[in-house]
N, C-alpha and C positions, 0 to 999 in steps of 0.2 A: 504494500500500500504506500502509496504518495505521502506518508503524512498527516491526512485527514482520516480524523477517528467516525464510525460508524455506530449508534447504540441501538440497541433493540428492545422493545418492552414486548415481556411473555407473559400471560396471563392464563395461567392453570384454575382449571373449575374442577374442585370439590366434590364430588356429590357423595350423597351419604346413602346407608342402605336406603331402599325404597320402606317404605313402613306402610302396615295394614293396621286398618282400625276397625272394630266389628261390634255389633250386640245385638241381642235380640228385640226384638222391637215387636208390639199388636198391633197385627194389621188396619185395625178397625180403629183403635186411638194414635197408634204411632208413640204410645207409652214404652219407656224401659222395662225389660223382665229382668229383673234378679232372678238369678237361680240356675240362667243356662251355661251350662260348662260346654266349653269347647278347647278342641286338641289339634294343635297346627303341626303336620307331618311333612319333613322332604320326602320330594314323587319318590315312590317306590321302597322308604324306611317305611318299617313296622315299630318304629318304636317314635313316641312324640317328640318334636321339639320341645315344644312349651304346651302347657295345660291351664286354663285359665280357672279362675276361684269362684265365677258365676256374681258379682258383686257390682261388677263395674265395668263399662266400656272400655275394651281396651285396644291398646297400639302397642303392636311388634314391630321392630326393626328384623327386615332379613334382605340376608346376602341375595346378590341375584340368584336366579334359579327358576323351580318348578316346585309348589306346594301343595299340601290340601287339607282343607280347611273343615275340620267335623264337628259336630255337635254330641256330643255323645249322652248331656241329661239336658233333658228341657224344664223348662220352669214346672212348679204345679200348674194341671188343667191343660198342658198346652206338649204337642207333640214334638219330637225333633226335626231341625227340618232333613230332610232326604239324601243323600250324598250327591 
């Protein structure tokens, strides 16, 4: 180079896992159900990632990938939903 300095600005984006949020909800009020437990599984383990407490909406962070997403107790009165 001649001399004459060149600068560059590089700007790196972040991005964090993607995150899922979920809860049971009536269809008919759109009310929160306490009570329904669900089990977040990577495609093709037989064993849970996380299990949740039935208590509260909640939000997982997870690595990219391929998931699924069960219900396994429903609140009282009310069924689980389907796979």
């Amino acid at each position: 180079m001649s001399g004459s300095e060149t600068s560059y600005e590089v700007t790196a984006l972040n991005h964090p896992y993607p995150q899922i949020t979920f809860e049971k909800i009536d269809a008919d009020t759109s009310a929160h159900l306490t009570g329904a437990i669900f089990e977040v599984y990577k495609k093709g383990d037989s064993q849970p990632l996380h299990r949740t407490n039935g208590a509260e909406v909640f939000t997982l962070s997870l690595a990219p990938g391929e998931y699924v997403l069960k219900e396994v107790e429903a609140p009282d009165g009310y069924k689980p939903a389907a796979d």
